[in-house]
C-alpha positions in Angstrom: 0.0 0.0 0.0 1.3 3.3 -0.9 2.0 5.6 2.8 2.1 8.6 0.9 -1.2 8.2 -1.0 -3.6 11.1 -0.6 -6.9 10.2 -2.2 -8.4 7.6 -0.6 -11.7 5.9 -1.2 -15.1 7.9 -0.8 -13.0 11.4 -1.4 -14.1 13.5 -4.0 -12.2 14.9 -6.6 -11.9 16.8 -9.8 -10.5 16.2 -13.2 -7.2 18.0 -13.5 -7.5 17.7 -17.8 -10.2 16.7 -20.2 -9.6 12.7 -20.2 -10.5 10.6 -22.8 -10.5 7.0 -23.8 -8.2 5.1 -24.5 -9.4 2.1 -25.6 -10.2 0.6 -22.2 -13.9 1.3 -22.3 -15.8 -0.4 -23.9 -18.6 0.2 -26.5 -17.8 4.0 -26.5 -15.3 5.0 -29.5 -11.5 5.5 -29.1 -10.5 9.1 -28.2 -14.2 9.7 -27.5 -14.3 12.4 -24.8 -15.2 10.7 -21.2 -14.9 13.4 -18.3 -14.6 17.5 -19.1 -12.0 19.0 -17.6 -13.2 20.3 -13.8 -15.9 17.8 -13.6 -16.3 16.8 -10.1 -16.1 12.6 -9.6 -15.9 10.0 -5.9 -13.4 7.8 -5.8 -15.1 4.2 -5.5 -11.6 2.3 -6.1 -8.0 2.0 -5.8 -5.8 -0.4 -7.7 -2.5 -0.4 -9.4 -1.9 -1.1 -13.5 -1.2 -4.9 -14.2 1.5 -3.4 -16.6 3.2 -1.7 -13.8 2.2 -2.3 -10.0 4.1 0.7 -8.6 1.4 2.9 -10.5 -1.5 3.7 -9.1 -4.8 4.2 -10.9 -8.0 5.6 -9.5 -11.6 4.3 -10.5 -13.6 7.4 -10.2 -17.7 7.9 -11.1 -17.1 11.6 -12.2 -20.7 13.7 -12.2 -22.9 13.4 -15.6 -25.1 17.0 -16.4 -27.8 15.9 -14.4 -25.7 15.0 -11.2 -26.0 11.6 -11.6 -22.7 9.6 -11.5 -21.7 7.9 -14.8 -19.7 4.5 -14.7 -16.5 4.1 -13.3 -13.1 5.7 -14.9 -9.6 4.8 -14.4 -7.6 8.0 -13.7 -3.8 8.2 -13.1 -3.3 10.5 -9.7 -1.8 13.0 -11.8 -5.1 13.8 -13.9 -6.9 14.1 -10.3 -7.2 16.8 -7.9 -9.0 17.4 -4.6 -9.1 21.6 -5.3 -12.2 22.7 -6.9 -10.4 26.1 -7.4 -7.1 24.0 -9.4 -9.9 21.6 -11.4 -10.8 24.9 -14.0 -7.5 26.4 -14.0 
């Protein structure tokens, strides 16, 4: 477990960058856009890449225009933040 990890499960947080997919989910198109930039998102996992198990990834369920919460998106902690003020900027 990573000590100096500073999301956590049930924490809130904000997309630092426009992400889109990459091809890992399915039945939406490649590059399709998933989260806007700022979009506000609960953490409702924590793993690590299979690729690479020192790298963390984040499943987050970012907010949809309606407030619902859309289905779950794996984010690297650098494409995260937990400052609403930082998510726009």
């Amino acid at each position: 477990m990573n000590e100096g990890r500073y999301i956590n499960i049930g924490d809130v947080v904000y997309a630092k960058e426009s992400l889109y997919n990459d091809g890992g989910v399915p039945d939406i198109a490649e590059d399709a856009l998933l989260v806007a930039e700022g979009t506000r998102g609960v953490v409702v996992n924590i793993g690590f890449l299979e690729a690479d198990e020192d790298q963390e990834i984040f499943l987050v369920r970012f907010e949809g225009e309606n407030g619902d919460l859309g289905g779950p998106v794996g984010c690297l902690p650098e494409e995260l933040t937990q400052e609403d003020e930082r998510a726009a900027a």
